[in-house]
Kinemage of the C-alpha trace (Angstrom):
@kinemage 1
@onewidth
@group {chain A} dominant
@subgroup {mainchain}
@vectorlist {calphas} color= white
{ca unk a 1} P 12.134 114.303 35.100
{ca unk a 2} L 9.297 112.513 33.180
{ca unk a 3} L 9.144 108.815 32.820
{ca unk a 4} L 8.499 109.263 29.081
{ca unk a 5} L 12.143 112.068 29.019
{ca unk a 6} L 13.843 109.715 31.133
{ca unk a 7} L 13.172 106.804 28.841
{ca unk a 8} L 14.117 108.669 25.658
{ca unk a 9} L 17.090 109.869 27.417
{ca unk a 10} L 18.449 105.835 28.407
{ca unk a 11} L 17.573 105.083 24.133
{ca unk a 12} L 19.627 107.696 23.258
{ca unk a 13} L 22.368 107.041 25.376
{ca unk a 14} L 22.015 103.389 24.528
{ca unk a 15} L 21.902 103.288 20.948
{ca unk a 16} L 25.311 105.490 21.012
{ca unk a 17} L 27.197 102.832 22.690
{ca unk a 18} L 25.768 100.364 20.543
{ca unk a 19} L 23.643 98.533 22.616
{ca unk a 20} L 21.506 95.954 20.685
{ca unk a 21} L 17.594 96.790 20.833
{ca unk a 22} L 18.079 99.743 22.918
{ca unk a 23} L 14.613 100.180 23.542
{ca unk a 24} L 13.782 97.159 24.999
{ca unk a 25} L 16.374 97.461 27.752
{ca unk a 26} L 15.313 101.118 28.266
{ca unk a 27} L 11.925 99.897 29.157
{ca unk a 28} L 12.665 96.894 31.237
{ca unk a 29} L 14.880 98.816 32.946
{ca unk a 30} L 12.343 101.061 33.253
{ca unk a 31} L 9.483 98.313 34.530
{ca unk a 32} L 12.778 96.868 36.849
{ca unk a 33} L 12.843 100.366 38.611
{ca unk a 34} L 9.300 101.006 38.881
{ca unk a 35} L 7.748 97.591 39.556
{ca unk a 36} L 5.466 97.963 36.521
{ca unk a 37} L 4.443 96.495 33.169
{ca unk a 38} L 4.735 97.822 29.833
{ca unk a 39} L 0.731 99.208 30.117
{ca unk a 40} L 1.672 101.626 32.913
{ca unk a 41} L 4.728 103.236 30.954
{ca unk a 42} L 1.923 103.754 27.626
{ca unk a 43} L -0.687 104.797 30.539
{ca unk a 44} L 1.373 107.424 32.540
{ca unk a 45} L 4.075 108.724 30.543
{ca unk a 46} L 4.029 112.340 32.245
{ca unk a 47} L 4.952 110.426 35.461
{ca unk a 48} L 6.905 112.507 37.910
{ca unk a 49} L 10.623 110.085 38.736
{ca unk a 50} L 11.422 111.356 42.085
{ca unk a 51} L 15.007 111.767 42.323
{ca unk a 52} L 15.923 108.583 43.886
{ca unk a 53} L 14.132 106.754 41.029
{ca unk a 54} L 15.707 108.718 38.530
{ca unk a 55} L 19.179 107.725 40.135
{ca unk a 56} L 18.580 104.472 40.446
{ca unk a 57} L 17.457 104.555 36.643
{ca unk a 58} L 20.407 106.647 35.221
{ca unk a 59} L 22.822 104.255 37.446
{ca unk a 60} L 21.416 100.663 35.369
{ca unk a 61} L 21.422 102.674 32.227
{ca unk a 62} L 24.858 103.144 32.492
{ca unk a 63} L 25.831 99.445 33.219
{ca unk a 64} L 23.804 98.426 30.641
{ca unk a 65} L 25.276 101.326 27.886
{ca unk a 66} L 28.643 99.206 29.794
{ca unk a 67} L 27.509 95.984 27.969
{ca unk a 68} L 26.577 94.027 31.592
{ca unk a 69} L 23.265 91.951 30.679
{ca unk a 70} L 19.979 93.176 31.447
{ca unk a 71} L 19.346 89.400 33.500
{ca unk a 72} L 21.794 90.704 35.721
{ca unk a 73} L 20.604 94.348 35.825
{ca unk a 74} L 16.908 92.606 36.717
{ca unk a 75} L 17.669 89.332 37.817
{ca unk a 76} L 15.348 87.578 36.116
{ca unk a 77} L 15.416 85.744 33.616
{ca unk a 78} L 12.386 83.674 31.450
{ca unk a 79} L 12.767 80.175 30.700
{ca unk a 80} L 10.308 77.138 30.284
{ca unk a 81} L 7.233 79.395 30.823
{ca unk a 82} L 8.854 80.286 34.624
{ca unk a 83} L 10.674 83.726 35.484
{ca unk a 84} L 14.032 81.925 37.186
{ca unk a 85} L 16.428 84.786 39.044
{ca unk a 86} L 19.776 84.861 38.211
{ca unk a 87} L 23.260 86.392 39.289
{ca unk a 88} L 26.151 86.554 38.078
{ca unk a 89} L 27.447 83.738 40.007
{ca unk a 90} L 25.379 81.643 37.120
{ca unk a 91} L 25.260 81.536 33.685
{ca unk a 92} L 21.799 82.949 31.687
{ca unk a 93} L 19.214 80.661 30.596
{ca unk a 94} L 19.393 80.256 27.025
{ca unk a 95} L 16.172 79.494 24.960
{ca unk a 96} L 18.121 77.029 22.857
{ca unk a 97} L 18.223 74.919 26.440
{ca unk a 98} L 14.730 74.391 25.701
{ca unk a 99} L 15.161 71.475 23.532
{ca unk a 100} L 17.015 69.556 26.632
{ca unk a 101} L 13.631 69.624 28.244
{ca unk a 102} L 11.506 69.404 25.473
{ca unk a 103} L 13.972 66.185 24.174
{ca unk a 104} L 13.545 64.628 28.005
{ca unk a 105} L 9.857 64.709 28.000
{ca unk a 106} L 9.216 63.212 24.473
{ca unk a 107} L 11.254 60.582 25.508
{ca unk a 108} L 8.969 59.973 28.515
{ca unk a 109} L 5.949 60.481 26.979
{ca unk a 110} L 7.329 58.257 23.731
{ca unk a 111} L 8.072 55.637 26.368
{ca unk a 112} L 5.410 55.668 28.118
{ca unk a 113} L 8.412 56.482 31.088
{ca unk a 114} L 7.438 56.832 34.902
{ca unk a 115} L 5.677 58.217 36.749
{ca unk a 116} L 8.622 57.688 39.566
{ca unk a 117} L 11.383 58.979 37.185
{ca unk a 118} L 15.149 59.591 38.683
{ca unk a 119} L 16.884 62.404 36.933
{ca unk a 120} L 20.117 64.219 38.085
{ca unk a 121} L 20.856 67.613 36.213
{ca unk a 122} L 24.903 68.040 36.311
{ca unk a 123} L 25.827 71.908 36.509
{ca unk a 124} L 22.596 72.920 37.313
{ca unk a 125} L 23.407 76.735 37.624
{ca unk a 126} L 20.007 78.800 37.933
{ca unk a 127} L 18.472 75.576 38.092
{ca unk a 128} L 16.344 76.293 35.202
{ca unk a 129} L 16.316 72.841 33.838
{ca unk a 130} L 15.946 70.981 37.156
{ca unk a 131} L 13.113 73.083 38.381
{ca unk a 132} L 11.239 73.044 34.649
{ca unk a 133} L 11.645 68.765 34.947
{ca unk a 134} L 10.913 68.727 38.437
{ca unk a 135} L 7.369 71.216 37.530
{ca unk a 136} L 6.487 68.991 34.360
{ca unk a 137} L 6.705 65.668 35.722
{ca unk a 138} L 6.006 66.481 40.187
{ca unk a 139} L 6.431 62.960 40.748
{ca unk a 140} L 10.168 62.371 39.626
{ca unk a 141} L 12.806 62.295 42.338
{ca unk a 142} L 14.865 65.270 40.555
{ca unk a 143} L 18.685 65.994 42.055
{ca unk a 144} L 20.390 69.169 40.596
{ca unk a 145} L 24.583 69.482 41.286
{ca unk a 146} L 27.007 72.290 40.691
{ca unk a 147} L 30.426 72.993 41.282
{ca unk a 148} L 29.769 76.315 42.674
{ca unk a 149} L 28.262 77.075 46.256
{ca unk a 150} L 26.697 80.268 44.801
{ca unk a 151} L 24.913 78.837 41.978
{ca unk a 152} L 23.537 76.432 44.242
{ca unk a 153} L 22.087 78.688 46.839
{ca unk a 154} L 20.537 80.700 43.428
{ca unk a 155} L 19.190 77.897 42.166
{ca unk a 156} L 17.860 76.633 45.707
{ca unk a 157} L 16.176 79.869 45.947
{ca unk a 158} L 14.095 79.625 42.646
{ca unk a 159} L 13.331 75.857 43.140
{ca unk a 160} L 11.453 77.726 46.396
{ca unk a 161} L 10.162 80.374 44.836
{ca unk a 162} L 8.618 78.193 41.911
{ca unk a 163} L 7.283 75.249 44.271
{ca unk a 164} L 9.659 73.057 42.748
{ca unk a 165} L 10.993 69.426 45.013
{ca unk a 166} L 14.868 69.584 43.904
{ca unk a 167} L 17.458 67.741 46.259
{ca unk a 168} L 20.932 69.501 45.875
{ca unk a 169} L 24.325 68.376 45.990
{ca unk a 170} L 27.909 70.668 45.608
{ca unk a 171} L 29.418 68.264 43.658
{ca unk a 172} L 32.262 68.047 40.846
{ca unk a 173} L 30.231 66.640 37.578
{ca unk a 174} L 29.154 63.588 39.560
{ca unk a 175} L 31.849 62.571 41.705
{ca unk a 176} L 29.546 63.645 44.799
{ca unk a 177} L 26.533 61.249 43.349
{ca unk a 178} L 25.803 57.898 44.290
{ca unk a 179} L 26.467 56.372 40.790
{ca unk a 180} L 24.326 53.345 41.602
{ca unk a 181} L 22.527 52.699 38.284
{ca unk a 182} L 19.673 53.995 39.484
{ca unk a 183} L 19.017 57.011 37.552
{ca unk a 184} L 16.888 56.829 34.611
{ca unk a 185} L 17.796 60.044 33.231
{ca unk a 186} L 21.717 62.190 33.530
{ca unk a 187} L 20.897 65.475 31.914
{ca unk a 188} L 23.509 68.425 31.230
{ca unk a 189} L 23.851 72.108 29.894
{ca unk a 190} L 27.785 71.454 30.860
{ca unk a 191} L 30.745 74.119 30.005
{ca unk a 192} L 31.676 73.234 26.419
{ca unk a 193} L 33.739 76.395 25.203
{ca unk a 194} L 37.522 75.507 24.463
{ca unk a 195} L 39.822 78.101 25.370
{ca unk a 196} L 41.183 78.058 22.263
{ca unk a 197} L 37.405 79.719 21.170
{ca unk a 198} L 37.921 82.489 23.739
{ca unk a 199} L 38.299 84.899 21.201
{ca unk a 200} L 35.017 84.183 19.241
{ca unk a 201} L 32.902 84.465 22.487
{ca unk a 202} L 30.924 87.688 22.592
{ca unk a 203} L 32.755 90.205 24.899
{ca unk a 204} L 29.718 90.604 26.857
{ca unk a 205} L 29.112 86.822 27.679
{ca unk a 206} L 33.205 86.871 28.144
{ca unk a 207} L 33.051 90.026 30.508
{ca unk a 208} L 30.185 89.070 32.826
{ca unk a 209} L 28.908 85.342 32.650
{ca unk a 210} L 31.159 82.710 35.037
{ca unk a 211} L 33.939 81.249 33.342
{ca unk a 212} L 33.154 77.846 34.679
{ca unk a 213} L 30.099 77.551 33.446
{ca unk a 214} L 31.333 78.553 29.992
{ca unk a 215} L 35.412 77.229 29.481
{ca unk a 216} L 35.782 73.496 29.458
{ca unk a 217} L 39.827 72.764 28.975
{ca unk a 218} L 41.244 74.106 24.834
{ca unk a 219} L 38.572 71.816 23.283
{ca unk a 220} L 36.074 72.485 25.716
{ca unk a 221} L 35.164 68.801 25.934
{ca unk a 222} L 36.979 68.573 29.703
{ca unk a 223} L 33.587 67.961 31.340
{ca unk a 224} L 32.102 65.806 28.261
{ca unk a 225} L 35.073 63.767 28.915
{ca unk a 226} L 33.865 62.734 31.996
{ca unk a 227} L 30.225 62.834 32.120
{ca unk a 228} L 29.959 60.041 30.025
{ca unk a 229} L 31.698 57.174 31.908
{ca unk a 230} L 29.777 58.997 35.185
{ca unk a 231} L 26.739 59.040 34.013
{ca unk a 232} L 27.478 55.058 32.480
{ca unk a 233} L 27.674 54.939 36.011
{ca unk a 234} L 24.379 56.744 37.357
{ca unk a 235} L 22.159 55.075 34.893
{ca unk a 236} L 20.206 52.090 35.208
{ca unk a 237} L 20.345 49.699 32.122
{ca unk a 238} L 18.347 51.569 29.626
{ca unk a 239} L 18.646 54.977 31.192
{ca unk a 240} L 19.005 58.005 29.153
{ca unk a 241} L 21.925 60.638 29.291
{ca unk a 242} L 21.235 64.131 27.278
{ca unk a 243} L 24.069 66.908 27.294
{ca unk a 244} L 23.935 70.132 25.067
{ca unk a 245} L 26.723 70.396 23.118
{ca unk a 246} L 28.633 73.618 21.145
{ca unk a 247} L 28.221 74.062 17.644
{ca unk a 248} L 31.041 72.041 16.176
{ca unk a 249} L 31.355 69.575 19.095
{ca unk a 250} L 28.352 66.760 17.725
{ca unk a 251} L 30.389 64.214 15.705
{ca unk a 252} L 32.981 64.114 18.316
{ca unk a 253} L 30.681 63.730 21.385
{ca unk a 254} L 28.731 60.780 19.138
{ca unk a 255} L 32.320 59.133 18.941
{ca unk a 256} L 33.052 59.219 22.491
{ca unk a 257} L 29.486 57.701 23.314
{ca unk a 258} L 30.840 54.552 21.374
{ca unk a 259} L 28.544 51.560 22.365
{ca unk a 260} L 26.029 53.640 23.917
{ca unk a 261} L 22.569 52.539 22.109
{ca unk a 262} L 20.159 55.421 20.068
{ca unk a 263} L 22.644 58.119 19.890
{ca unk a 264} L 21.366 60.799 17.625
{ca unk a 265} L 20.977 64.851 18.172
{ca unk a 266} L 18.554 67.217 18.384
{ca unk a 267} L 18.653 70.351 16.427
{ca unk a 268} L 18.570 74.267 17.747
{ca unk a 269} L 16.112 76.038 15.173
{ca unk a 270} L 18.610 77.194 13.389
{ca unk a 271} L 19.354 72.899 12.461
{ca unk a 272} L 22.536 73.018 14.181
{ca unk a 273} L 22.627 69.852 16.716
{ca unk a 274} L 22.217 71.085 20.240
{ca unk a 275} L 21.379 68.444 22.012
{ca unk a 276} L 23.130 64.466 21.948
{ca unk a 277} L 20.631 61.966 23.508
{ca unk a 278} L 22.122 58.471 24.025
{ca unk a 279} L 20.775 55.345 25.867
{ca unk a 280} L 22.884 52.862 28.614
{ca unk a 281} L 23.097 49.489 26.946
{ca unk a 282} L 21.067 46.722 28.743
């Protein structure tokens, strides 16, 4: 079969399941199986699959005409400029996770901050936001921890594979951190779904993505709950502690911070708050 019939084949077959921008995951599916861009699929459309290409094509088609992510499908993911692999022993990168970094380095650009920052990232998953901190400022001592062994060994990977200096820890939010107030920044994408939202989560992110990255206890504030007094605990007087937060979570996380100092969020470009920065008195 051509590469051109084979691709109009996967849109077809993708489109009747419902499969949002069909296309696109015909193609990258397409670039996944052939190592090759977008210019090669324009420049050699009469392309001969051989039959073990065509296969392997038809077989991801069907996964993805399933409703599994592409990420998975690939393994890769984009995020911060930096192609980060994933599984599906971690959750996806999310562009809206952007504004955690982008919110850490105003800050330390704002504050004229460093260079010798210490920064922690709790649930670090792919390790997308440790590695992108760890590239934008090389001289921070950057520690990345996670519940799960997998996700670890994932995010270990790209930290190698993108020249990044992480230390890892397997730890429960930070009970396996030396909470010394030493750390001048605690920074979070933690699970923040309640399970009493279960219903309203997309059935793909539902069906494929980890539960305990997503499901935080029936208000999903279970890890919120006790990141802050932890990370009270990691900071040095004057350190900074930024979590992303669910839609409808922001005035309640802002209560719980009580006497922190400079609490205030960060919108998602849509101007929903994303992101609560707050500051350890002293």
């Amino acid at each position: 079969m051509q590469l051109r019939q084979a691709i109009l084949k996967a849109i077809a077959e993708l489109e009747a399941t419902g499969i949002e921008a069909p296309r696109i995951s015909a193609e990258v599916l397409a670039f996944h199986i052939l190592s090759c861009d977008r210019a090669h699929l324009f420049a050699h459309p009469d392309r001969e699959l051989t039959l073990a290409e065509q296969s392997r094509y038809e077989a991801l088609v069907s996964r993805r005409s399933a409703g599994e992510p592409l990420q998975y499908l690939t393994g890769h993911q984009e995020f911060w400029r930096a192609d980060f692999l994933v599984s599906p022993a971690v959750l996806i990168p999310r562009p809206e996770t952007e504004h955690l970094i982008e919110a850490v380095l105003d800050l330390v650009q704002r504050l004229a901050l460093g260079p010798r920052l210490k920064i922690v990232d709790v649930g670090t998953g792919s390790g997308a936001i440790a590695i992108s901190l760890a590239r934008e400022l090389p001289q921070a001592e950057v520690y990345a921890v996670d519940l799960s062994p997998a996700a670890i060994e994932v995010a270990r990977i790209n930290a190698e594979r993108l020249g990044a200096s992480v230390h890892f820890i397997h730890s429960n939010v930070l009970d396996g951190v030396v909470r010394d107030a030493s750390f001048d920044f605690v920074v979070s994408n933690p699970p923040y779904i309640g399970t009493d939202e279960a219903d309203e989560v997309h059935a793909v992110v539902k069906g494929y993505e980890p539960h305990m990255a997503l499901f935080a206890g029936e208000r999903g504030l279970d890890v919120i709950r006790r990141l802050i007094p932890q990370a009270h605990q990691a900071l040095r007087p004057g350190g900074w502690l930024l979590t992303e937060i669910g839609y409808s979570q922001s005035q309640t996380v802002l209560d719980l911070l009580g006497t922190w100092h400079d609490v205030h969020s960060v919108p998602d470009l849509a101007g929903i708050p994303r992101i609560i920065v707050a500051k350890k008195p002293g």
